[in-house]
N, C-alpha and C positions, 0 to 999 in steps of 0.2 A: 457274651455275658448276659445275665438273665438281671436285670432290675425288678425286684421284688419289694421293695421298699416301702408298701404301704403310702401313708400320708409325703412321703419325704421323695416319692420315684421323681417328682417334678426339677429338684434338687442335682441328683444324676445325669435328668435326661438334659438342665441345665447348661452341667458341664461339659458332655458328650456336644452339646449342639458348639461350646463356645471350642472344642477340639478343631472338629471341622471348619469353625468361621462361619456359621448358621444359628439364628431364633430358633426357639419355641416358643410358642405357647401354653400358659401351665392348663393341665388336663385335670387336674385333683382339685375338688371345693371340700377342703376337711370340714366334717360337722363330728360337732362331739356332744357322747350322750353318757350321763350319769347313770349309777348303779348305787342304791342306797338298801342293806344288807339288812332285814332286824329279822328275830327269831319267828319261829314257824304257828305260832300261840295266836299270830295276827290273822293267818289264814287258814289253819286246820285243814286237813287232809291231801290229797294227792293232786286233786287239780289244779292248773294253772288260772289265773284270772286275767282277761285283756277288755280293755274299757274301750272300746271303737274311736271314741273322739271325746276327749276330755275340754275343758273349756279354753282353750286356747287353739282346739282344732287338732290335734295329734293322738297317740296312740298311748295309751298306760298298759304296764302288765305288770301281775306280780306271778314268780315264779317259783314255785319250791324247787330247790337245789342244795342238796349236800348236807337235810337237817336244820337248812333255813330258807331265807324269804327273798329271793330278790327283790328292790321293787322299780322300776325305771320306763320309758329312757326319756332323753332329751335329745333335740334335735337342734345344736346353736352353731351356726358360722365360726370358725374358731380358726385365723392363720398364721399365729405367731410358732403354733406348733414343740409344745415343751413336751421332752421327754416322760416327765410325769403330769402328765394334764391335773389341772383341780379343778371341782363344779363351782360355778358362778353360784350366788344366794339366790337369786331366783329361780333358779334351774330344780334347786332342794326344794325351795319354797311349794312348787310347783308341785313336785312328787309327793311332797307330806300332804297338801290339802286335797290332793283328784284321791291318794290311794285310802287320805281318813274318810271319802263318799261311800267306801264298799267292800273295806274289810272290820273286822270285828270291833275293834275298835283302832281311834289315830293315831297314827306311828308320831314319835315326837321326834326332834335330835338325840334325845339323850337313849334314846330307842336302838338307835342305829349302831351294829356291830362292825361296820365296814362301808365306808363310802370312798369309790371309785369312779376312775373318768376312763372311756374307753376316744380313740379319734378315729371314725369313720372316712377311706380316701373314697368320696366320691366323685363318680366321673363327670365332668361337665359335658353336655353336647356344645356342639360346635356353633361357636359364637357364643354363647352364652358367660355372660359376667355380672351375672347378679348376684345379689347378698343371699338370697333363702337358698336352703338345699332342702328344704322338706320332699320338692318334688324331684329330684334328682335319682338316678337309675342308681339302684343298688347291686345292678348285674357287674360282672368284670369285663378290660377291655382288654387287649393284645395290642402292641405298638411295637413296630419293627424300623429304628430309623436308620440312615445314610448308612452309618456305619460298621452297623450290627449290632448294634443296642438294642435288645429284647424288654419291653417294660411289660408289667398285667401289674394291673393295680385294678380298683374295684370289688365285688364278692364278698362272700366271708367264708372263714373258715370251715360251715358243711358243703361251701362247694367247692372245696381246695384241688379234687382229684379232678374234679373236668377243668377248675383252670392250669392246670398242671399238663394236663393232656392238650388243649389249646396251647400249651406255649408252645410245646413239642411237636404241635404242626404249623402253626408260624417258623421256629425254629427248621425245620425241613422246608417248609415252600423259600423261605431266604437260601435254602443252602447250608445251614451252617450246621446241620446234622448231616450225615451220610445217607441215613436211612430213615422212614417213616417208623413211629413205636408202634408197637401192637396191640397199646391198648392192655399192658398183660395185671394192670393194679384192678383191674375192672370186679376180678374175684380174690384180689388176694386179701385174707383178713391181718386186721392188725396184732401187733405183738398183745396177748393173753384174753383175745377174744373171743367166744365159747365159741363151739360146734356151730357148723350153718344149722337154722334151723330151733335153736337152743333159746330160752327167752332169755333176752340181755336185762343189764342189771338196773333197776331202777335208777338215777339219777338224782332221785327227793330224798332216797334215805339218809341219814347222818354217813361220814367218813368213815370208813373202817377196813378191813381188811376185802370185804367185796370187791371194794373198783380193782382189786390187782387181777381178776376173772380166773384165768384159768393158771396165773402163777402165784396164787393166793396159797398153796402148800410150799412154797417155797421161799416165798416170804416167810414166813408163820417158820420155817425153820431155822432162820439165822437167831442166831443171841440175842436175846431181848423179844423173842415173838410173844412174851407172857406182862412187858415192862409198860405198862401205857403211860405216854408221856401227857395228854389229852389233847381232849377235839378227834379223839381217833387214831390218832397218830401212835405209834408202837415203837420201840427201839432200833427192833426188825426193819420196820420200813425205813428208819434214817438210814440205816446200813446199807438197805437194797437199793438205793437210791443212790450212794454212795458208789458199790460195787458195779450195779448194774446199769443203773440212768446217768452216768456223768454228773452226778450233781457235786459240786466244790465248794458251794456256798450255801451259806442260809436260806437265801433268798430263791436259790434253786431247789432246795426242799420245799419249803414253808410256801413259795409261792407260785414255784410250778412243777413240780413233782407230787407236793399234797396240799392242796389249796385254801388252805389255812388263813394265808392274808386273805384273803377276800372273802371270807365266814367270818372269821372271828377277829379282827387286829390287834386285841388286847392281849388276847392269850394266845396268837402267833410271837408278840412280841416277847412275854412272860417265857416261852419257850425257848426263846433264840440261844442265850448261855448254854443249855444244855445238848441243844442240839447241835450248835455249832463245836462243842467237845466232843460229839459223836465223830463232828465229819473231820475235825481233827486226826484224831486216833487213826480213822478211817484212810485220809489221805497226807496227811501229812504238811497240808496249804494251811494257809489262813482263811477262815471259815467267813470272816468281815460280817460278824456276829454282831455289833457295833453299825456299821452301816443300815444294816437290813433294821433295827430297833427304831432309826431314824426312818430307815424309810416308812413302816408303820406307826409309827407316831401321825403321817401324814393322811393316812387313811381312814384314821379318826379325827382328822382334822376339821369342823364345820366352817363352812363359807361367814363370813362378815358382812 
């Protein structure tokens, strides 16, 4: 069994040690960092902005993505660990006054289209039990205990394939594969990504029918490829989504199939009735259209 768990592996690896009648110790110091969304007007054009060391010593950036601005992060100790993290006031406070030093002009609250909390599992070295994680390794680690308990926690997401590749050779030196892998994801590309060689698709631009790359005529085919529901979003794409990405819920369109919560939460939310009828029609489930409105009510939610 592979523990992939993110912030929570310490939780599994827990209960595997109390299986045995064995301790651990926890390996994960969660720090969680803010994402605060306002439109692209703040920072015009296509570059990214990163401020070396803002006044409390850490790192600011703003990003264009998706036709707007990210602007973030924060770096706080955080161990109660909720499934929907929210930013502390000061975390915000922080981000509005470093990002009003250096973009056009100061983003306010009422600015902000989207504010999220992401939790980073950072790994602790050994012995270490202190409160800050600013200096903590952002690499990932591989833990193979008594059992056969497989954990990697640490990394992020662009380096998913080598920790992936890492587990599958911990996974063989334990034994509990047959064989060593070959390594064979090294070329393979992913589902609707252009020709090797091809220039891929910018990132900054607004939402629209581009990010589907090379199954972007296929989209554009289903019923509704001409119906904009907005933010980009098409009828077509709820359908495709539905048909081809598993998606059953709202919250799996709107928030991880076309990233809508996290641009814009107002008019993700404004959306949900309608699109949650798509995926009705589509599938036949309860879409928890209702759910996902609440969940983004929280995304526009500002700290006290």
């Amino acid at each position: 069994m592979v523990n992939a768990t993110g912030v929570w592996v310490d939780e599994l690896r827990r209960q595997d040690a109390e299986a045995m009648h064995r301790e651990v110790r926890p390996m994960v110091a969660p720090s969680q960092g803010v994402h605060a969304v306002v439109d692209r007007e703040f920072l015009p054009g296509n570059h990214a902005l990163m401020v070396p060391k803002t006044a409390d010593g850490r790192v600011l950036f703003g990003v264009p993505w998706m036709g707007k601005l990210i602007l973030g992060t924060t770096d706080t100790p955080r161990g109660d660990l909720p499934r929907e993290p929210r930013p502390f006031r000061e975390e915000l406070d922080l981000i509005l006054a470093e990002a009003g030093r250096y973009l056009v002009r100061a983003p306010r609250r009422e600015d902000i289209r989207s504010l999220w909390v992401g939790l980073r599992p950072l790994v602790k070295p050994v012995g270490e039990d202190g409160e800050s994680t600013k200096s903590l390794s952002r690499e990932h680690t591989v833990l193979v205990s008594r059992s056969g308990l497989v954990t990697v926690t640490g990394g992020k997401w662009t380096t998913y394939r080598a920790m992936a590749e890492d587990v599958l050779e911990k996974c063989f030196d334990a034994r509990l594969v047959a064989r060593r892998a070959a390594g064979v994801t090294a070329d393979l590309q992913l589902v609707g990504a252009p020709p090797a060689g091809a220039m891929p698709t910018s990132l900054s631009a607004a939402p629209g029918l581009h990010l589907y790359g090379t199954e972007a005529a296929e989209v554009a085919s289903l019923p509704g490829g001409d119906r904009h529901l907005g933010g980009g979003l098409t009828v077509a794409m709820v359908r495709f989504a539905a048909r081809h990405e598993y998606a059953r819920t709202v919250e799996d369109v709107l928030a991880r199939r076309f990233r809508l919560l996290f641009l814009d939460a107002a008019l993700a939310s404004s959306l949900s009735a309608e699109v949650g009828e798509l995926l009705r029609q589509e599938t036949g489930v309860d879409p928890q259209a209702a759910a996902f409105r609440e969940l983004a009510s929280s995304y526009l939610r500002m700290p006290v």
